[in-house]
C-alpha positions as CSV (number, residue, x, y, z in Angstrom):
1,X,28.3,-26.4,22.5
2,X,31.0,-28.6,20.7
3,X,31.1,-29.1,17.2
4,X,30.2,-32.7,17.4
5,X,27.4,-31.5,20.0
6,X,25.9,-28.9,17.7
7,X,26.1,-31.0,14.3
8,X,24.2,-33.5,16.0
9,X,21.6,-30.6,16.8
10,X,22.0,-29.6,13.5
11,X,20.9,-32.5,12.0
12,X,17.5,-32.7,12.3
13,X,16.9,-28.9,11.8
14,X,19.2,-29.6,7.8
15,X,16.8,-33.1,7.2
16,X,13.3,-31.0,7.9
17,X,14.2,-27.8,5.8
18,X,15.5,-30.4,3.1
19,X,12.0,-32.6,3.4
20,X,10.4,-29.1,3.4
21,X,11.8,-28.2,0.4
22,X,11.3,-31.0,-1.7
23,X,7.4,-31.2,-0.6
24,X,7.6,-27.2,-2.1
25,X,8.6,-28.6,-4.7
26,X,6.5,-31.5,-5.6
27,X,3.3,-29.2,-4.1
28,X,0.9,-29.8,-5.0
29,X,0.6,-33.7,-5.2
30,X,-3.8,-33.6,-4.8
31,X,-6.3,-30.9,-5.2
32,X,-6.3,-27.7,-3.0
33,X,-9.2,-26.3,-1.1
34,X,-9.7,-22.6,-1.0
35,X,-12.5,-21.3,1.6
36,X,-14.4,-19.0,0.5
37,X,-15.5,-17.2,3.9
38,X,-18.9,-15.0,2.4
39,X,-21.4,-15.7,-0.2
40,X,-21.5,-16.8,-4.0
41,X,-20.8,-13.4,-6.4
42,X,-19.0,-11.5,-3.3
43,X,-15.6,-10.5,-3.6
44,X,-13.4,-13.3,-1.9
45,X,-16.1,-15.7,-3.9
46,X,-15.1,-13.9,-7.1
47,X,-11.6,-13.9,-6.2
48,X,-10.9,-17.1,-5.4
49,X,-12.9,-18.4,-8.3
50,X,-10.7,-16.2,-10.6
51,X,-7.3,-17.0,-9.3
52,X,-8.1,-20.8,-8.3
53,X,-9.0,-21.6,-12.3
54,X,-5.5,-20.0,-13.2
55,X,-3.6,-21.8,-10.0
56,X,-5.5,-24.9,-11.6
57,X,-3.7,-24.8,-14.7
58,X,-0.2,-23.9,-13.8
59,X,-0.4,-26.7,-10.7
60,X,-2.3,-29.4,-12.8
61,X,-4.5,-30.0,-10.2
62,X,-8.1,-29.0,-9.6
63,X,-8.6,-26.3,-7.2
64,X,-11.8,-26.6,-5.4
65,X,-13.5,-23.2,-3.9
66,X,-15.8,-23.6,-1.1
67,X,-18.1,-21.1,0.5
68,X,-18.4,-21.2,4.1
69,X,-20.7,-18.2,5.6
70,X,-21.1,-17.0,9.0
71,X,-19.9,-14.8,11.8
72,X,-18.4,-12.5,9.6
73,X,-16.2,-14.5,7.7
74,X,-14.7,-15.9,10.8
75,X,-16.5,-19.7,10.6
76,X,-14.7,-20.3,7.2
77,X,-11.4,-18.6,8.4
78,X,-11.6,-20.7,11.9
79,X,-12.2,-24.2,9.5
80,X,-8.8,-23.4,7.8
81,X,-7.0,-21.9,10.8
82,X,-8.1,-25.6,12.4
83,X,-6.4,-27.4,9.1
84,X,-3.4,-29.8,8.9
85,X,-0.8,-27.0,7.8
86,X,0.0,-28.7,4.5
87,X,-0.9,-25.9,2.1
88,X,-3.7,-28.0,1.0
89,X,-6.6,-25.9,2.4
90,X,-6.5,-22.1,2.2
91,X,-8.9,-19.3,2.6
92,X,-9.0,-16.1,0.8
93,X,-10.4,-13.2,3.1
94,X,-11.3,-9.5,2.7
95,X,-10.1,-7.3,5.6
96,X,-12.8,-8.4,7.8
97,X,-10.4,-10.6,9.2
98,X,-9.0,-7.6,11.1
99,X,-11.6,-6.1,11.4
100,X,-14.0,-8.7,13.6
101,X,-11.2,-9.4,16.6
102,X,-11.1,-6.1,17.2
103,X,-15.1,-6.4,18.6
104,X,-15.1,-10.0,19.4
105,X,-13.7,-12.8,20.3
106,X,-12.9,-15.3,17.3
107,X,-12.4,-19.5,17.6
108,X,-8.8,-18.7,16.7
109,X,-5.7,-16.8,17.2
110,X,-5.4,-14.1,14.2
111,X,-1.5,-14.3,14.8
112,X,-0.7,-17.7,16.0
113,X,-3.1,-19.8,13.9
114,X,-3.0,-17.8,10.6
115,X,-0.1,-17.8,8.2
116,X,-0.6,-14.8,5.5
117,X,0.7,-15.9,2.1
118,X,0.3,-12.7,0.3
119,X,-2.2,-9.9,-0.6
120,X,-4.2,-10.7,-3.6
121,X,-5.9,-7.9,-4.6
122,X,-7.3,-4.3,-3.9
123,X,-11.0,-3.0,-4.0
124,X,-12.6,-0.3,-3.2
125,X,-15.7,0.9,-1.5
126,X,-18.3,3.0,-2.3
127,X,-20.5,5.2,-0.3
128,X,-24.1,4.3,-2.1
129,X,-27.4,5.8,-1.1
130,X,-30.7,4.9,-2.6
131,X,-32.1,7.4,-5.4
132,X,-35.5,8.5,-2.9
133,X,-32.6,10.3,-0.5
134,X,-32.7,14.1,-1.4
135,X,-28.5,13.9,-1.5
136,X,-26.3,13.7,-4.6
137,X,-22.9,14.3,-3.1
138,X,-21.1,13.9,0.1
139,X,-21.6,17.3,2.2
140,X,-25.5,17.1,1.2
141,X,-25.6,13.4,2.6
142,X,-23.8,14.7,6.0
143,X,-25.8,17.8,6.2
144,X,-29.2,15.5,5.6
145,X,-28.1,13.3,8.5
146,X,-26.9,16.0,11.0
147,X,-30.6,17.3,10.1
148,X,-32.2,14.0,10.7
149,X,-30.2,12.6,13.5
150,X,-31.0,8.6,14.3
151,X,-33.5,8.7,11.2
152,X,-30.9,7.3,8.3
153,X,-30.7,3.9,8.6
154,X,-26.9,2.4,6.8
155,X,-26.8,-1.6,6.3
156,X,-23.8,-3.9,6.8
157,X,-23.1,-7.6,6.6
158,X,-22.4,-7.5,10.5
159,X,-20.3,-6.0,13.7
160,X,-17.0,-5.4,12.3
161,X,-17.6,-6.3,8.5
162,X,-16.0,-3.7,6.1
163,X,-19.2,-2.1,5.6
164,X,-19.6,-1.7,9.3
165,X,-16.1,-0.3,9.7
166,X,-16.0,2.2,6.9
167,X,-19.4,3.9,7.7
168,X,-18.5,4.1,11.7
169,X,-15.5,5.6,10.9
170,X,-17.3,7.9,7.9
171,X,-19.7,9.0,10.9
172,X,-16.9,9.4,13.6
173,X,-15.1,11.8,11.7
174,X,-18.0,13.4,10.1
175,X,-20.4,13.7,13.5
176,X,-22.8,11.4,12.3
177,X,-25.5,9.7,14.2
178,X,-27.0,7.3,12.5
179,X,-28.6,3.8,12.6
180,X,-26.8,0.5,11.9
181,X,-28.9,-2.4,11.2
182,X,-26.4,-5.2,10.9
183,X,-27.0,-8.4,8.3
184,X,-25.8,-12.4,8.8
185,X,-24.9,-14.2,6.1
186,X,-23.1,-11.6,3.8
187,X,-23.8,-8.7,2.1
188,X,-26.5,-10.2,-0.2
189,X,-29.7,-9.5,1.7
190,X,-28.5,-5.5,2.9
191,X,-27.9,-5.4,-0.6
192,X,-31.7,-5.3,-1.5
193,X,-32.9,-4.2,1.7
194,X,-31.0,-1.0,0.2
195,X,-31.9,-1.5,-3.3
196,X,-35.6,-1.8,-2.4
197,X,-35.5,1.3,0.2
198,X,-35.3,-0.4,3.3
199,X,-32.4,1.0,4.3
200,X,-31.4,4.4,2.9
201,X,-27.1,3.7,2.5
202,X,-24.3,1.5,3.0
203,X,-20.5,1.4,2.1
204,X,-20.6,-1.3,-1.0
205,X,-17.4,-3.0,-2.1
206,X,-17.7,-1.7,-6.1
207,X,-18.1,-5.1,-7.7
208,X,-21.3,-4.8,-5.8
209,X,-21.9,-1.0,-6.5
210,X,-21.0,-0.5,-10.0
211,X,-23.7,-2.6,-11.6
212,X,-26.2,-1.2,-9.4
213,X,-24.9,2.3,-9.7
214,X,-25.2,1.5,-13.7
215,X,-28.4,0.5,-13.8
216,X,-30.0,3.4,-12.0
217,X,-30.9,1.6,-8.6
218,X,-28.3,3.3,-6.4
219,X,-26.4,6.3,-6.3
220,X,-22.8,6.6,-5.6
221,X,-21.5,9.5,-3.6
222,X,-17.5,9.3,-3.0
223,X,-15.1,6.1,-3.5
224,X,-12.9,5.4,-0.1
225,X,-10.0,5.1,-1.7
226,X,-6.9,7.0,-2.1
227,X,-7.5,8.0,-5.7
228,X,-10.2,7.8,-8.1
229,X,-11.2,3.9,-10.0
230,X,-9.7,3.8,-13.6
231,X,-12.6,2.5,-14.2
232,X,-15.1,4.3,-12.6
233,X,-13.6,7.7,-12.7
234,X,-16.5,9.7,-12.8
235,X,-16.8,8.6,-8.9
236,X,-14.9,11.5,-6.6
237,X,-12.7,10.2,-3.3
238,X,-13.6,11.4,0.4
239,X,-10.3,13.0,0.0
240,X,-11.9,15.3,-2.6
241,X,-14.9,16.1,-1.1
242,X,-13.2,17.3,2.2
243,X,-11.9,14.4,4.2
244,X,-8.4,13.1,3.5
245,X,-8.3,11.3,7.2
246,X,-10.9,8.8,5.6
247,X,-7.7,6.1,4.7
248,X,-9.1,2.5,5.2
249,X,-8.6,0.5,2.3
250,X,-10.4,-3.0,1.4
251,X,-8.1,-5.5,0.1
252,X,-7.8,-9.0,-0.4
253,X,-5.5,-11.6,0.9
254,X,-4.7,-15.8,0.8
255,X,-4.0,-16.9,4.5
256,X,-3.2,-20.5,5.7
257,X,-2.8,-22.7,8.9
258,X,-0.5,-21.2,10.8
259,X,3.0,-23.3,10.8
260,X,2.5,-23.8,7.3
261,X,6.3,-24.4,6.1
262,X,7.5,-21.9,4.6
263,X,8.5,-23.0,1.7
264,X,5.4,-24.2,0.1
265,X,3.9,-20.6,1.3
266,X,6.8,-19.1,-0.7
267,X,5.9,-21.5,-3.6
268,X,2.0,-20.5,-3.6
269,X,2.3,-16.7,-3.1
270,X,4.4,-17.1,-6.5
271,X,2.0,-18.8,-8.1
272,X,-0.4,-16.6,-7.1
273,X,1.9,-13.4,-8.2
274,X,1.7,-15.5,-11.4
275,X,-1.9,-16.0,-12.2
276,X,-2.6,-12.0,-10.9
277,X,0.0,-11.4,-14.1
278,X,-2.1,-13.1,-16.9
279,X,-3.8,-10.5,-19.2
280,X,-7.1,-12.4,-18.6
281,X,-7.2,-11.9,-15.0
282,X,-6.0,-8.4,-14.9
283,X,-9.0,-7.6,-17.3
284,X,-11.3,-9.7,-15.3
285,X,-10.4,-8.2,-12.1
286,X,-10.3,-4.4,-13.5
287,X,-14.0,-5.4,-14.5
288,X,-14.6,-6.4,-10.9
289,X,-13.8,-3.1,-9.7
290,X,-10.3,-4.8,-7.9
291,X,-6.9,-4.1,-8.9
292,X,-3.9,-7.1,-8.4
293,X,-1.9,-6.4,-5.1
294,X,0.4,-9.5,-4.9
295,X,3.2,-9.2,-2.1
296,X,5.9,-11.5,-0.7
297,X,4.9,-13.4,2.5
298,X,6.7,-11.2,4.3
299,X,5.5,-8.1,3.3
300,X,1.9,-9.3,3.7
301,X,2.5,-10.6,7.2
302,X,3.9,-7.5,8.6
303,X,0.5,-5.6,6.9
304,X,-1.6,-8.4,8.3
305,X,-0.4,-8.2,12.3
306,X,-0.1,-4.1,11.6
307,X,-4.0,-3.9,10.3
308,X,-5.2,-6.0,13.4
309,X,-3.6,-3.0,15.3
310,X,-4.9,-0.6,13.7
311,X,-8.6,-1.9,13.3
312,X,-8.0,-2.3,17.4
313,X,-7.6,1.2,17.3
314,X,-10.0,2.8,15.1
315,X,-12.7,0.1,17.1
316,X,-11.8,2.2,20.6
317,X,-11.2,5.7,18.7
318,X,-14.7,5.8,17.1
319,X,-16.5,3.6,19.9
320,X,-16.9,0.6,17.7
321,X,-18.8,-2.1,19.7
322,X,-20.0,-5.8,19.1
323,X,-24.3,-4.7,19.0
């Protein structure tokens, strides 16, 4: 191509990454709409609530949060996925959005319609059992199920939510056969199904657990996560009761429409980096039971694409099907 050729081609390309910039730049201009995909008091709700009322002040502009339920999260994610990619509406997911395309077939593609911004946050989740089951640690909860085969029934907020995924993969490496009795809606109504003895455990995220725990109305068995809470230390890992290939992790991540420019992702996921470094959202997060995660773009889009993989894989590994 000849230099007069290719400056002409150039052009354009130099005009758009200079109009990109200075919308970064001036972003944001109105308020900003983060979805919510689960229920009041969950942990994207808490989240988004936490970090949207920092983003607020630093951005001078009111940051709305909006709870969308249904089909796992997905409804919510699919609403922003559909958005005009102007960094304007945003949704902050747990890592159900892996999770749930590896059963089913979502109103979106995870890859092409999604642009990760960065991780937000880590949780953890704790293997929880009601107090009337005869089991205070790990090996007597397996050796009370392998006893009572298809008799313990284990609650989740649906097919592929992270309670779903943790306890099939619990019971796949364990040799576990037990009951799922999937929930719509969120976690809110397995929740007291559990509390009340409905259901006898579940894998809760511990913002859920920990007052629960506290309070006498469940009982916590092991913590998935590679070490022990700072703040709930008493708590052992699956790792220290006998099985270190128990490695999912629940985090917490800000996604937008996919062809979001890149430079207004960049300027959020700093932002956001910002407001997870404030002393009162560190405290109010290690409260939560969550610890800060933020990463570049990048970083968090590599994770992203390599966690819908890898839920693939567990899915087919541990016979993981949409019910």
């Amino acid at each position: 191509m000849k230099s007069t050729a290719l400056a002409r081609f150039l052009a354009p390309l130099a005009a758009m990454a200079l109009a990109a910039a200075a919308n970064a730049q001036n972003y944001p201009t109105k308020p900003v709409q983060i979805v919510a995909p689960t229920n009041v008091g969950s942990g994207p709700d808490l989240l988004a609530r936490t970090v949207g009322a920092k983003l607020a002040e630093r951005w001078g502009q009111q940051v709305v949060i909006v709870n969308k339920l249904g089909a796992g999260t997905m409804i919510g994610t699919a609403d922003v996925a559909k958005s005009p990619p102007d960094g304007y509406n945003l949704v902050l997911v747990p890592d159900a959005f892996a999770n749930i395309p590896a059963l089913l077939k979502v109103p979106f593609d995870p890859v092409k319609d999604i642009t990760p911004v960065t991780q937000v946050a880590l949780g953890a989740m704790v293997l929880s059992v009601h107090p009337s089951m005869p089991v205070k640690t790990v090996a007597e909860f397996v050796d009370y199920v392998k006893n009572n085969p298809k008799k313990v029934a284990y609650g989740s907020a649906g097919n592929g939510s992270t309670h779903h995924m943790f306890m099939a993969k619990f019971a796949h490496i364990a040799g576990l056969d037990m009951v799922h009795v999937p929930y719509g809606g969120g976690p809110g109504q397995m929740q007291n199904d559990l509390i009340e003895g409905r259901l006898n455990a579940a894998f809760l995220a511990s913002n859920g657990a920990i007052p629960l725990v506290g309070a006498g109305r469940l009982r916590a068995l092991a913590v998935g996560s590679e070490k022990r809470m700072s703040y709930w230390p008493e708590v052992p890992t699956f790792a220290e009761r006998g099985y270190p290939a128990f490695d999912l992790e629940l985090w917490y991540g800000l996604l937008a429409p996919g062809g979001t420019p890149r430079p207004i992702v960049d300027k959020i996921a700093a932002d956001v980096a910002w407001a997870l470094s404030q002393g009162d959202v560190r405290e109010r997060l290690s409260k939560l039971g969550m610890e800060p995660a933020p990463t570049s773009p990048d970083v968090f889009t590599r994770f992203v694409h390599g966690e819908l993989e890898r839920k693939k894989k567990l899915a087919q590994d541990a016979g993981i099907k949409a019910e």
